[in-house]
C-alpha positions in Angstrom: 0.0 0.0 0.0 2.3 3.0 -1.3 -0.6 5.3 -2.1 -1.1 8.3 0.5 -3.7 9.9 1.7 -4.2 14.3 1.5 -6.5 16.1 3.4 -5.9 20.3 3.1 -6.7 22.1 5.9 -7.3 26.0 6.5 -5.2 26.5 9.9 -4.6 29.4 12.4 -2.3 29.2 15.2 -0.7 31.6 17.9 2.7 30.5 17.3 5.2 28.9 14.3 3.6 27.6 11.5 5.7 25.1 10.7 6.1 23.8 14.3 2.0 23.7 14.2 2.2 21.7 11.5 4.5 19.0 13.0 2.8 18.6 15.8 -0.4 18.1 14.3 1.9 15.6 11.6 2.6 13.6 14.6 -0.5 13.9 16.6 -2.6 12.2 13.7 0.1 9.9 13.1 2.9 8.0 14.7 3.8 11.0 17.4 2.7 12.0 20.6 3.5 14.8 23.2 7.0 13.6 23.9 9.8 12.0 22.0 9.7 8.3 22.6 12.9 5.7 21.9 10.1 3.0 19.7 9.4 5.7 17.1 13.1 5.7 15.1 13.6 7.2 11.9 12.2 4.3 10.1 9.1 4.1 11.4 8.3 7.8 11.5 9.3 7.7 7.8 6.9 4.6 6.9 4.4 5.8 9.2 4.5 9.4 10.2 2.0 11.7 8.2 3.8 14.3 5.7 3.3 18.2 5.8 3.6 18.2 2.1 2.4 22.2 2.0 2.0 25.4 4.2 1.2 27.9 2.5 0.9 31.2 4.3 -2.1 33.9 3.9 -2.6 36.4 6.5 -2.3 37.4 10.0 -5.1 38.1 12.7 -4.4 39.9 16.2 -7.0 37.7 18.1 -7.3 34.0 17.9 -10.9 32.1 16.3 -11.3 29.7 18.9 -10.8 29.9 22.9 -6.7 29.3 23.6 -5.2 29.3 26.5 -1.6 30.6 25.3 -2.0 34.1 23.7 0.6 35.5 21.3 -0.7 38.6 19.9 -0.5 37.6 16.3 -1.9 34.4 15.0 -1.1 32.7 11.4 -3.3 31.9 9.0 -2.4 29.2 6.4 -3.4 26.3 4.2 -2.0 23.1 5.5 -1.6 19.6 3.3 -1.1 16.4 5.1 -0.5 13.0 3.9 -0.6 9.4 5.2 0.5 6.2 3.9 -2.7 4.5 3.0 -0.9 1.2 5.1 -1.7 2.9 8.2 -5.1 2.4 8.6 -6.1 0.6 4.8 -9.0 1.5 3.2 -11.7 2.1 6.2 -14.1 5.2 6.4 -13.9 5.3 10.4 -10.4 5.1 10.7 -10.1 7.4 7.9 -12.2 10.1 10.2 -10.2 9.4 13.3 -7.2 10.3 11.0 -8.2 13.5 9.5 -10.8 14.8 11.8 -10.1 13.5 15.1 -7.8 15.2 18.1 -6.2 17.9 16.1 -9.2 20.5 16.1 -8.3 20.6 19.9 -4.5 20.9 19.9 -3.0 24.3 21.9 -1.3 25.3 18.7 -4.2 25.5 16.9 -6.7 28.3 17.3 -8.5 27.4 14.2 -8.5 24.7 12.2 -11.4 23.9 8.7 -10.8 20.3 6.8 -11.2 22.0 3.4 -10.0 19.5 1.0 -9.3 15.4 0.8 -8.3 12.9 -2.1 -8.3 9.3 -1.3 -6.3 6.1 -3.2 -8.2 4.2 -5.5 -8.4 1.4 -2.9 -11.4 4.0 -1.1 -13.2 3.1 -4.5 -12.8 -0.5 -4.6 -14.0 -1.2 -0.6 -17.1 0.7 -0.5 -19.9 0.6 -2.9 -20.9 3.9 -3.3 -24.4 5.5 -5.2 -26.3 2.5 -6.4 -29.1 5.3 -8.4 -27.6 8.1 -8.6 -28.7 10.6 -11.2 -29.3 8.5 -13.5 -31.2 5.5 -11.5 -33.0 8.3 -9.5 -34.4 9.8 -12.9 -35.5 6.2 -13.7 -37.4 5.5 -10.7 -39.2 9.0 -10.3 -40.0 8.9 -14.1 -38.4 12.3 -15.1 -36.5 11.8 -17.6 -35.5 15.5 -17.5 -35.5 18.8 -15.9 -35.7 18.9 -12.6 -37.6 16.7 -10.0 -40.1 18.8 -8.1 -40.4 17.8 -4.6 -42.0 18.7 -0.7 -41.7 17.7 2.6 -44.7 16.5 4.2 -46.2 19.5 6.5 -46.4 19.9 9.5 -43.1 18.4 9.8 -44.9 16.1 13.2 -47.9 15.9 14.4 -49.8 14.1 11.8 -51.3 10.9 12.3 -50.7 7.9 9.3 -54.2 8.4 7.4 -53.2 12.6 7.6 -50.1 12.5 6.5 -51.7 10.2 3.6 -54.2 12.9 2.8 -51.4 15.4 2.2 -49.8 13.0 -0.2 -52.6 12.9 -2.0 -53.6 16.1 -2.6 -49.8 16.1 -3.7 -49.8 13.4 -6.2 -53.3 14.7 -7.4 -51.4 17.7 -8.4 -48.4 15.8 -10.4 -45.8 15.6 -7.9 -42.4 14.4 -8.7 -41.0 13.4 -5.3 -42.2 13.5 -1.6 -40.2 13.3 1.4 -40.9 13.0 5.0 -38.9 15.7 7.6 -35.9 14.3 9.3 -38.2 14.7 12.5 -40.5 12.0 11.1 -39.2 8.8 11.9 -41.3 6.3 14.2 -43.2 8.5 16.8 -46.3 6.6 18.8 -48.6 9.2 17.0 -47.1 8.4 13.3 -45.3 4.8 13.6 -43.3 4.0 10.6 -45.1 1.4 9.4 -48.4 2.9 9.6 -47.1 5.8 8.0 -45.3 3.6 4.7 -48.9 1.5 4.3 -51.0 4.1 3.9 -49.1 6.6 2.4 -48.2 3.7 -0.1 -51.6 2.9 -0.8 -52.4 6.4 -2.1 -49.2 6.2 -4.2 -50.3 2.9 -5.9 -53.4 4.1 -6.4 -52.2 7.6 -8.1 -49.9 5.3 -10.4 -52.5 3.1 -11.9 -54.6 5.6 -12.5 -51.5 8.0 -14.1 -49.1 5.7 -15.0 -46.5 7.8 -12.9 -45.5 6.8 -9.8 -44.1 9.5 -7.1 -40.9 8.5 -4.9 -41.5 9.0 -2.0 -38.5 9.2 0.6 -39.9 7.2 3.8 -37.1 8.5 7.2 -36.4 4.7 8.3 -33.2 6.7 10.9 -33.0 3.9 13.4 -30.6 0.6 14.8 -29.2 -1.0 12.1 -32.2 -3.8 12.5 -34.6 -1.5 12.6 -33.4 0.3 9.5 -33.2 -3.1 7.4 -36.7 -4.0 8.6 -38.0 -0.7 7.5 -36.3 -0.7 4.3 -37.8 -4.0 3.4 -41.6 -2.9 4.0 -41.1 0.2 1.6 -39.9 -2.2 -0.9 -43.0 -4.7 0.0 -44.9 -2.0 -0.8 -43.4 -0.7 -3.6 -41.8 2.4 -2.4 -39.1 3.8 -4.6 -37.0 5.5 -1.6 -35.8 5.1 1.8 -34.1 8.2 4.0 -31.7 8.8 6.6 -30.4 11.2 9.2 -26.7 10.3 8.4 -25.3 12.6 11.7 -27.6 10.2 13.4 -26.6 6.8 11.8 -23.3 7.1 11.7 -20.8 6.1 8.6 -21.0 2.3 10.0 -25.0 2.8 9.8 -25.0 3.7 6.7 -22.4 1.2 5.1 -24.7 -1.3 6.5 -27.7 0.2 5.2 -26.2 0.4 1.8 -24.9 -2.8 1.8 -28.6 -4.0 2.5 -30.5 -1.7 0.5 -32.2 -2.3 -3.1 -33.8 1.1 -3.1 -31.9 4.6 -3.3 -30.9 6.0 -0.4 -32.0 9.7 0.3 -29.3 11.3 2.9 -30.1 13.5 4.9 -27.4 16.1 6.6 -29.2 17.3 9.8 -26.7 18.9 12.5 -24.4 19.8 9.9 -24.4 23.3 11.5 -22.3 22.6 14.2 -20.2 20.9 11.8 -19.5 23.9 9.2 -20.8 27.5 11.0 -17.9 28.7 12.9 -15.8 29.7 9.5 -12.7 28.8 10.9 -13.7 25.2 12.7 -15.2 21.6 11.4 -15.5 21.0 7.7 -15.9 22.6 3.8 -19.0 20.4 2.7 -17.1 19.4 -0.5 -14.9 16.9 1.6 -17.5 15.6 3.9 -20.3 14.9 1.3 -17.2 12.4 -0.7 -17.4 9.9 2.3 -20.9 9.8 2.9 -21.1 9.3 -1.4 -18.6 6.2 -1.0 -20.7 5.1 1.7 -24.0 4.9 -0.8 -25.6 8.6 -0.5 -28.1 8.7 -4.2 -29.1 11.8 -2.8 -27.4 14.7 -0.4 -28.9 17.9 0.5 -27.0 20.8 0.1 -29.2 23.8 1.4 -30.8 26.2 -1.2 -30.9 29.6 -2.4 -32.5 32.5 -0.6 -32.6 29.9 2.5 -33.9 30.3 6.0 -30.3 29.3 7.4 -27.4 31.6 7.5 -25.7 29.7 4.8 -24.3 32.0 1.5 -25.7 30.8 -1.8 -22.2 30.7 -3.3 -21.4 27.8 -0.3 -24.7 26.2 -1.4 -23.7 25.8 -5.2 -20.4 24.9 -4.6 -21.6 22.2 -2.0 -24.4 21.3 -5.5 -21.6 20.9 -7.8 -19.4 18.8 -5.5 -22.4 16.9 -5.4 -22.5 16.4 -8.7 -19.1 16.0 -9.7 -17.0 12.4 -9.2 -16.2 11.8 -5.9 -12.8 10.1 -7.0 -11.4 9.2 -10.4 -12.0 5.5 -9.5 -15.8 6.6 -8.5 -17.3 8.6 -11.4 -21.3 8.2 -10.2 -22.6 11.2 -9.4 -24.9 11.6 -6.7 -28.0 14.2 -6.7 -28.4 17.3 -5.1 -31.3 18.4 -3.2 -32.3 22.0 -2.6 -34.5 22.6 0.6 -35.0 25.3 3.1 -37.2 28.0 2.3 -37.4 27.6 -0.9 -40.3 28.6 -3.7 -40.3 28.8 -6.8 -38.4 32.2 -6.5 -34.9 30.4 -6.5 -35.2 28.4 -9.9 -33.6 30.9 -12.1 -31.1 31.5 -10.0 -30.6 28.1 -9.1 -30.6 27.3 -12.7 -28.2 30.0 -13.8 -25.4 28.9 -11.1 -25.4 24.9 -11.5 -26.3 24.9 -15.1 -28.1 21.7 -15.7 -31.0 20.3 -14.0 -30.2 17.4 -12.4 -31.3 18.3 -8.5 -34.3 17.7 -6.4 -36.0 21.1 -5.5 -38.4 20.6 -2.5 -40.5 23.5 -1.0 -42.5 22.7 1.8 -44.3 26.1 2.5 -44.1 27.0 -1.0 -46.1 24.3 -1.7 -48.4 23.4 1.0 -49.2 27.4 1.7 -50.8 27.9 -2.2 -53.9 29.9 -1.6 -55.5 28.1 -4.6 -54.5 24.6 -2.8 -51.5 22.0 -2.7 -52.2 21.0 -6.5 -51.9 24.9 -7.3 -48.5 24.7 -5.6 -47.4 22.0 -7.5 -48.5 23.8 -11.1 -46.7 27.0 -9.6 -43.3 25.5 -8.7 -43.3 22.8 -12.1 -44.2 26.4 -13.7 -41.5 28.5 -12.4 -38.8 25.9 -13.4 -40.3 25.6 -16.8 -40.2 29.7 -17.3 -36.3 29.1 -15.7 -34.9 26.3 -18.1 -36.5 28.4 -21.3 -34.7 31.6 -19.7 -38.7 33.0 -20.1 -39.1 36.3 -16.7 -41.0 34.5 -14.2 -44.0 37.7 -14.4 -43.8 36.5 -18.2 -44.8 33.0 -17.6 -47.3 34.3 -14.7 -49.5 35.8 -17.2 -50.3 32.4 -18.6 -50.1 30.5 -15.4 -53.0 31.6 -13.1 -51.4 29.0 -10.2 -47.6 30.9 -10.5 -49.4 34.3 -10.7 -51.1 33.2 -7.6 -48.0 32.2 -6.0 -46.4 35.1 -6.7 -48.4 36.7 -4.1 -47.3 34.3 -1.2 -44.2 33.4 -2.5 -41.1 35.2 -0.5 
């Protein structure tokens, strides 16, 4: 195993640079906090990690994170590591312990953002990665182009099985794409699981004979590992095209077992990643992080949207879209599918439109949907509308004078 492993790192610290960068080197690898006789040369060269770039950009006069040594003048640089892929093979959680794991807490760092990582080919060949993808996802939801139009079930909780059925199909009445539960829906007393996938399914079915189009709908099956298998296997029963997951909550070793199990396309959800990403100079860029949870089996990842209710910038949420999009690895080409949430209407399509440049995404309004004044079919017509009007590069008031449902929704959209 010769191949290495880089991670870049945006890094701030109080004193050296280059002695920051060392003792992180050895922290992560075969080092610790004093010099000890068993790590000789040899080893530290087969084993230690590499500081294979620091590159210097500024200073600051106060440190990003609390510190209990103050200097007066803190570096700010970008920091490549590497480690011999022998260290810890090819193995998502060792992989985290490695590049995310004690150095975000070391003294000489008073900040510290994982902004970059390439993995060996070997990352490729153990993990099986997108099943559906773009392409499978298209397949199943029968849009063959453009994008899919989507919603969450609303009110998030609260609704029992039979009324979260009677949203979906008011929703599938009105020609929707692809329906998802919230991440809060999972197995509640007042909405279990099962309930929930029977009825919900049943409406579906029903919708498809008569239409010949069959809505996915994204059932939140977050649970144990058994419980998550079990789950899976009624939507498929009951021919559901999609299963979800919390993947903060799961875990990377719940979702390589849910993959491994799974015969439908997995619908990732990134709830918490807040307190992964919002202090600027802590945690993680999202274009690193979404890679492993894409080797893992991720067909779909959220990444945000524009105009959102969250304190995210739209340039973060397109370049966390494209990454999306892009190949995770050169030895892992399938794509995976973005989804655009939060907020969003059918406001954001141009936009939206104009900064990825294709279509393949998932846009999902919840409010923008279910708060129509003419209705949740209305909602539908006005969103489908507003993307049409965006693809043909048509003003969205232009296209509101021939669609009464978008003109309508221009009223209530925000």
């Amino acid at each position: 195993m010769s191949e290495r492993i880089h991670a870049t790192y945006w890094l701030e610290t109080g004193g050296d640079p280059a002695h920051a960068a060392e003792v992180i080197a050895g922290e992560q690898s075969s080092g610790t906090f004093v010099a000890l006789a068993a790590e000789t040369p040899e080893l530290k060269a087969r084993a230690g990690a590499r500081v294979e770039r620091l590159e210097l950009l500024d200073h600051a006069s106060t440190p990003s994170l609390p510190t209990p040594v103050h200097s007066g003048r803190y570096t700010r640089c970008l920091l490549e590591l590497s480690w011999p892929l022998a260290n810890l093979g090819p193995c998502l959680p060792s992989l985290m312990a490695t590049i995310a794991g004690n150095l975000f807490e070391l003294r000489a760092v008073t900040g510290l953002r994982l902004v970059d990582l390439q993995l060996p080919a070997a990352f490729a060949a153990a993990y099986q990665g997108p099943a559906f993808g773009v392409a499978g996802t298209r397949r199943l939801a029968g849009v063959p182009q453009g994008p899919l139009i989507g919603t969450i079930i609303k009110p998030s909780v609260g609704l029992s099985a039979e009324e979260t059925a009677a949203q979906v199909r008011l929703l599938v009445e009105g020609g929707i794409d692809f329906i998802k539960d919230d991440e809060l829906q999972a197995d509640g007393p007042h909405c279990p699981f099962d309930d929930r996938v029977r009825a919900v399914m049943k409406v579906v079915r029903t919708a498809a004979d008569r239409s010949g189009k069959k809505a996915m709908v994204a059932f939140n099956l977050t649970g144990s590992l058994d419980q998550m298998r079990r789950r899976h296997d009624l939507v498929l029963s009951e021919g559901g095209t999609c299963v979800m997951a919390n993947l903060n909550s799961i875990g990377i070793v719940g979702m390589q077992e849910l993959r491994r199990h799974a015969q439908l396309p997995i619908h990732a959800h990134r709830a918490g990643w807040g307190y992964l990403t919002r202090c600027p100079q802590l945690g993680w860029d999202y274009a690193p992080w979404q890679k492993i949870w894409r080797l893992l089996g991720a067909d779909h990842m959220h990444v945000n949207g524009l105009g959102n209710k969250f304190s995210e910038p739209d340039d973060s949420v397109i370049a966390a879209a494209r990454s999306v999009l892009a190949p995770a690895m050169a030895a892992a080409p399938m794509s995976a599918m973005p989804v655009f949430s939060s907020g969003q209407t059918g406001l954001q399509a141009a936009g939206t439109f104009a900064a990825l440049g294709c279509t393949d995404l998932i846009h999902t309004a919840g409010g923008g949907i279910f708060g129509h004044p003419q209705g949740v079919a209305a909602g539908v017509e006005a969103l489908r509308a507003a993307w049409q009007a965006a693809v043909e590069g048509v003003p969205l008031a232009q296209r509101a004078a021939q669609v009464p449902a978008l003109a309508a929704a221009l009223g209530f959209w925000r």
